[in-house]
N, C-alpha and C positions, 0 to 999 in steps of 0.2 A: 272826470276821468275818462281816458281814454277806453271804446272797446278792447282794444287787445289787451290793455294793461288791467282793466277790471276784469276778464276772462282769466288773467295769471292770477289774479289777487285773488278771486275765489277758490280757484284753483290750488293753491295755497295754503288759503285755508283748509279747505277740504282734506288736504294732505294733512296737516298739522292736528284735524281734530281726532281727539282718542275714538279708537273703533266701537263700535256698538254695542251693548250688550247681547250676545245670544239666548235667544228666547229660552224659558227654561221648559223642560219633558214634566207635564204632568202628568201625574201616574197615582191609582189607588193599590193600596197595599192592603192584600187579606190574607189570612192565614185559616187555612181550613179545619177540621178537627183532627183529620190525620194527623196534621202538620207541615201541610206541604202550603209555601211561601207564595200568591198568585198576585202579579205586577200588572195590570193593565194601562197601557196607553190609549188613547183615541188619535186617530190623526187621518182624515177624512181626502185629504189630498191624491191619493190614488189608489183604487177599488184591489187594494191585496194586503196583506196583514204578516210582518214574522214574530214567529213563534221560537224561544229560545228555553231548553230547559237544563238548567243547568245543575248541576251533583256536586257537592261537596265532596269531593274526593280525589286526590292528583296521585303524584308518581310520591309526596311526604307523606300518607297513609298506608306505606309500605313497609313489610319487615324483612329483613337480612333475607336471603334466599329465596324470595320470592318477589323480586322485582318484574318491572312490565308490567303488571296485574292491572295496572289502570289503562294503559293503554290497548292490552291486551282486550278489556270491555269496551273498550271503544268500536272495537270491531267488532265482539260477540254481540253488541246489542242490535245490528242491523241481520244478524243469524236466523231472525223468527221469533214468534212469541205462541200463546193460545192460541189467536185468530188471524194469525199473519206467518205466513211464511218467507222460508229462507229468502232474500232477494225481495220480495213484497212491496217492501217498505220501502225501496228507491223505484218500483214498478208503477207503484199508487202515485207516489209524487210528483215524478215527472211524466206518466198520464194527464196529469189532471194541472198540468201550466208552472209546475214548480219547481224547486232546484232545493236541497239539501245537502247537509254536510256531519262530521262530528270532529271534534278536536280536543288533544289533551295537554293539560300541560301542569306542573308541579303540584296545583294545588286545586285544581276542580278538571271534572270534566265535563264538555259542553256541545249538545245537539241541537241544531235548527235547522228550520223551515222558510221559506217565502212560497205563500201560495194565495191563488185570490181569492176575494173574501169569503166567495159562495164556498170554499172549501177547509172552513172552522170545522166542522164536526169530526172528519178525515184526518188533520193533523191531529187533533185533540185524542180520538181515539188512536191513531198509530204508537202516539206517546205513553199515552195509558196502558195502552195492553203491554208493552215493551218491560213498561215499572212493575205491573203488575204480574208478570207470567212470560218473563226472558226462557226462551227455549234451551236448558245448557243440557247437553250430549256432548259424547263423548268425541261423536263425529265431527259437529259441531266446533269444538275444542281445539281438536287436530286442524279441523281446515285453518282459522281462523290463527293460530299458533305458527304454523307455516307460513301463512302471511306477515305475522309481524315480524319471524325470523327472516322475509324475504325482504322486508322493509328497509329492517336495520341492515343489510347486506349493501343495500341499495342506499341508505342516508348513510350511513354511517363506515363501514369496516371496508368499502369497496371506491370510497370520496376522497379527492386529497383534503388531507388536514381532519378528516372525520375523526382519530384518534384523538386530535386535540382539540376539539371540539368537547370531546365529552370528557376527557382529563382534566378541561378546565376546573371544572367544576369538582371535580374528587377532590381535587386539591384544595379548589377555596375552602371549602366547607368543610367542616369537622363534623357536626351532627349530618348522622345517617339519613334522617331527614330529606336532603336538600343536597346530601354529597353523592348521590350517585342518579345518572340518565333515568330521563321520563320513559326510553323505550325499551331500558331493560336490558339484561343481558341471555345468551343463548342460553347459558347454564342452566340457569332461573327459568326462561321459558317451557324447555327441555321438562322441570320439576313440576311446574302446574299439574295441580289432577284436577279431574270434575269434582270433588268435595272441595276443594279449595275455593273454584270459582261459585259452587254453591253458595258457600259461606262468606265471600267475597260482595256476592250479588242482595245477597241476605242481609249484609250489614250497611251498606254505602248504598244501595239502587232503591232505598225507601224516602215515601214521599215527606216526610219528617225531615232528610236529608238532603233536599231539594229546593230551587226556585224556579217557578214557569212564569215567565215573559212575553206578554202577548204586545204588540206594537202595530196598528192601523188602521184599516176601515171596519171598525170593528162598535159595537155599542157595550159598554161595560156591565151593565148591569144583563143582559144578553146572555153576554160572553162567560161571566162571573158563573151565572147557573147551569150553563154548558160543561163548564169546567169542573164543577161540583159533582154534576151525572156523572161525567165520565171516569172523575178520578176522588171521587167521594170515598168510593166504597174501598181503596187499597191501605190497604192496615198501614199502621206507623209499626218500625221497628225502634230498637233499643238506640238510642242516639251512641254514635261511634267514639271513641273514647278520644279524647282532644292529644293535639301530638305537639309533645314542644320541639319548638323553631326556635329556640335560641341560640345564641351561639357565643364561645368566650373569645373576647377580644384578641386578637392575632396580635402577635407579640415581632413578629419580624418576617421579611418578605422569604414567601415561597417560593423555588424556582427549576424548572427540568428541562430538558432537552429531551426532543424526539426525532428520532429520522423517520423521515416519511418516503414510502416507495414512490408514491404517485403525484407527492409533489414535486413542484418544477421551479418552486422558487423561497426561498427560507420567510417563514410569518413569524411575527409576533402581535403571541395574545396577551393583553393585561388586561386584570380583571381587581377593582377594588370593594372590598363585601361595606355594603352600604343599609341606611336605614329600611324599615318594613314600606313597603308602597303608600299606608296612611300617613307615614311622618312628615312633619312643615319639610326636611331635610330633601326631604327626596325631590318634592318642587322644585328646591333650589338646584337641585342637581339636576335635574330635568332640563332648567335653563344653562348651566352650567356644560353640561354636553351639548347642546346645541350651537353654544357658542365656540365650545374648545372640538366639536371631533364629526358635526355632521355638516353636509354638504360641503360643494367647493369652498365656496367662502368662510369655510370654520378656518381657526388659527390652524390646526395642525397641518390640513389640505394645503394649505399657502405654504406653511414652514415647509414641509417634508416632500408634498408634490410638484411643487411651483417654486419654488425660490430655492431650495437644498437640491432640490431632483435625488434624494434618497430612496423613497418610495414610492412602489408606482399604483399604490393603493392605501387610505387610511380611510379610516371609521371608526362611531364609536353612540353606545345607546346605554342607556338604563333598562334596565331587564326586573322590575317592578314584582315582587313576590310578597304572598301575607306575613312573611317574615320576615328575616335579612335580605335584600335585594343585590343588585352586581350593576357595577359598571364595569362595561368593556369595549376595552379597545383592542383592535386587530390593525394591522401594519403587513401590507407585504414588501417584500425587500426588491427593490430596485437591479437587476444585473448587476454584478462589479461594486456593486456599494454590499456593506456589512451591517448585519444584525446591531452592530453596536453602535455603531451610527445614526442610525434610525432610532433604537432606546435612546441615547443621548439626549435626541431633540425631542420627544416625547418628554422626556424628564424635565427638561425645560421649562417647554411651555405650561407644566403643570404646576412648575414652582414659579413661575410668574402668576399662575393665578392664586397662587396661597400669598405672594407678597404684593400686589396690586389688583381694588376693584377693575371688574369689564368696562369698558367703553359706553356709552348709552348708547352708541351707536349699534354695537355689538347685542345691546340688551334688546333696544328696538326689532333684532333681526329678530332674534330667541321668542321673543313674543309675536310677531306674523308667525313662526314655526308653531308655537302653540294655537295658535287661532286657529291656524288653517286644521291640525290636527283635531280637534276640539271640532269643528264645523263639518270635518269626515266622518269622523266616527257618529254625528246624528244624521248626515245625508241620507241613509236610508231607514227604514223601518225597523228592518233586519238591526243592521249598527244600532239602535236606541233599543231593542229588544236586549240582545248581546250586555251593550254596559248597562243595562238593568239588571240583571240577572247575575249578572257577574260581582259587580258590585256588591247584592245583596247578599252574595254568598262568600264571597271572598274578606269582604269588613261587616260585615250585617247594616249594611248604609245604602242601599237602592239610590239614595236621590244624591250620591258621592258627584254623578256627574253634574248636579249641577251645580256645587256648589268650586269643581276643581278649576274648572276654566278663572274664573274670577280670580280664587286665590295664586295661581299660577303667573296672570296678568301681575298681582301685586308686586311678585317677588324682586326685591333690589338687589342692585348690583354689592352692596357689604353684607346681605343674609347667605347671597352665593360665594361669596367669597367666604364668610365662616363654617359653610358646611364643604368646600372645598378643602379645608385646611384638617377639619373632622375629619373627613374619612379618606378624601384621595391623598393618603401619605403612605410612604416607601413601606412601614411595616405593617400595613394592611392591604398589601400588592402580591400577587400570584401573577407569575411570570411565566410562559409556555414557550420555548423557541423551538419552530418547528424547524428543521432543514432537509433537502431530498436527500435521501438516502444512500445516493450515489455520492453524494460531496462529503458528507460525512463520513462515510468509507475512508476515503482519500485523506481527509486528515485527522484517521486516528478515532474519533470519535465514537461513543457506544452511546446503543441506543438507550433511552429511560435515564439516564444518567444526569448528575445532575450540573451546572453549569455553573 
């Protein structure tokens, strides 16, 4: 055989052979007497370590009239504790070579760290005293209540489209749970008192409540009794009363119209309420989105931007919750083309995938989208901290990741097509058409009304 032609034929192969397995995160799992949940990794590769500790607790452990409350502790917990004051705890951090964050969202919330290794003691105690002895004042309250109303001003009430952003969601959802925003309304914040957040911090911020994540150059058995000193002694509280996430079946599509001031061009949101992020369904839909609504090469991209020239924007993801989850898709409308145009050919291509399997070629792509995804989320320390922690408090399954990637890879094109036809149909569809405000003037139109 010829050199060049044995450099294709290898070549060839190489492409043709199925990708590699990704090595899997090992991890010991303890549980201390408190109750607090502690994941260690080892991973020697480079001299710094993230630390992830994540609460059981999101914006679905909220009751009528007092929403925010989770987000709202997202920022009161960086306010000061015992032995740390206001500001401190981003002072000490990035002093000492590191970067920090917190983040909340439905159903937990989550604080971390990367910092190098010589500074395990430092993270560990910043965390500890925080669980143990959050500084809540009155002043405290106010600053940080100001912030979040300055937030939501700023994502939300002052963004085009930010109204239907969070009306998506009222509307999918029926249980209170899960039908109203992670950040809360002004009302509600306005009502917070300091007993509230008392009792707030009293119920959800104990280490019973909790999973800590450690990820890197770290020695476990070390790290293990470090962990213990520093967070041995914080009592467990009363385990928080479990909230149901259920939801009864939608019987027929939702749908509203909003004028929007500060948009410039009519969207549409569609959102299908889908299974809880554990179920085989959602994998399948996982691949399913990928092939029907992300990047260029998705079918809708091509239908709608490239070949219809309807709109001059489509997308579309699984939005994964320990309950009912959401697919959604967003669409913006093209100049001179119309909202029903654009629904049209959405409609379409979604009743092609209820009446014919994907292409293999198409499943092929869905699967690099998962690999590569799957290969991000452990690139760093941090990331493999994170979906430990997360995992473990979101399904009580820490080692979820490594068994999703595999199962994800399996999924075939007639399992995506049977959960396509489950859940993305017309009377499990909530429909949002936004238009500026100006054009809907012009023809008559009111706003909130329904279409």
């Amino acid at each position: 055989m010829r050199p060049l032609l044995l450099l294709l034929t290898l070549a060839g192969s190489a492409l043709a052979a199925p990708p590699a397995a990704i090595p899997p995160v090992r991890f010991t799992d303890t549980k201390l007497e408190n109750g607090l949940r502690v994941l260690i990794a080892e991973d020697r590769h480079a001299p710094i370590f993230g630390i992830a500790v994540s609460y059981a607790v999101g914006s679905k452990d909220e009751r009528a009239g007092r929403t925010g409350f989770a987000h709202l502790f997202e920022h009161m917990m960086f306010k000061g504790s015992q032995n740390v004051g206001a500001g401190e705890h981003f002072f000490l951090i990035y002093n000492n070579g590191g970067s920090m964050n917190g983040t909340t969202n439905t159903d937990r919330t989550l604080y971390f760290e990367v910092l190098p290794k010589n500074q395990l003691d430092l993270a560990l105690f910043l965390e500890a005293d925080r669980m143990r002895s959050l500084e809540v004042t009155k002043e405290n309250l106010e600053n940080q209540r100001q912030a979040v109303k300055e937030e939501r001003r700023l994502r939300m009430d002052n963004q085009p489209y930010g109204r239907s952003n969070e009306r998506i969601t009222e509307l999918a959802y029926d249980n209170f749970a899960y039908k109203h925003s992670v950040i809360g309304s002004m009302e509600d914040l306005d009502a917070a008192s300091v007993e509230d957040v008392h009792d707030f911090f009293r119920t959800y911020y104990a280490p019973n409540n909790a999973v800590l994540a450690l990820v890197g150059d770290l020695d476990t058995k070390t790290t293990l009794e470090k962990v213990k000193k520093f967070f041995g002694d914080i009592p467990r509280q009363e385990a928080p009363q479990k909230v149901d996430l259920s939801e009864k079946p939608q019987e027929a599509e939702r749908r509203e119209r909003i004028e929007d001031r500060l948009a410039r061009l009519s969207r549409i949101d569609m959102v299908y309420r889908i299974s809880p992020g554990n179920h085989a369904d959602t994998s399948a839909l996982q691949l399913g989105a990928a092939i029907l609504s992300s990047g260029d090469s998705s079918r809708l991209y091509q239908k709608l931007v490239r070949e219809k020239q309807v709109a001059a924007q489509v997308f579309g993801f699984v939005d994964e919750r320990m309950g009912p989850g959401l697919y959604r898709l967003i669409a913006i409308v093209r100049p001179g083309k119309t909202v029903e145009e654009v629904e049209s050919h959405i409609s379409e291509e979604i009743a092609r995938m209820h009446a014919e399997p994907v292409t293999e070629n198409e499943l092929e792509r869905a699967r690099s989208m998962i690999r590569r995804s799957a290969a991000g989320s452990r690139a760093s320390s941090l990331g493999r901290a994170i979906r430990l922690a997360d995992d473990a408090v979101l399904y009580n399954d820490p080692g979820r990741l490594n068994r999703l990637y595999a199962e994800r890879m399996a999924v075939t094109a007639p399992q995506i097509q049977a959960a396509v036809k489950t859940h993305w149909k017309q009377a499990n569809r909530t429909v949002i058409v936004t238009v500026p405000a100006a054009a809907a003037t012009k023809s008559g139109a009111k706003s909130g009304g329904k279409q």
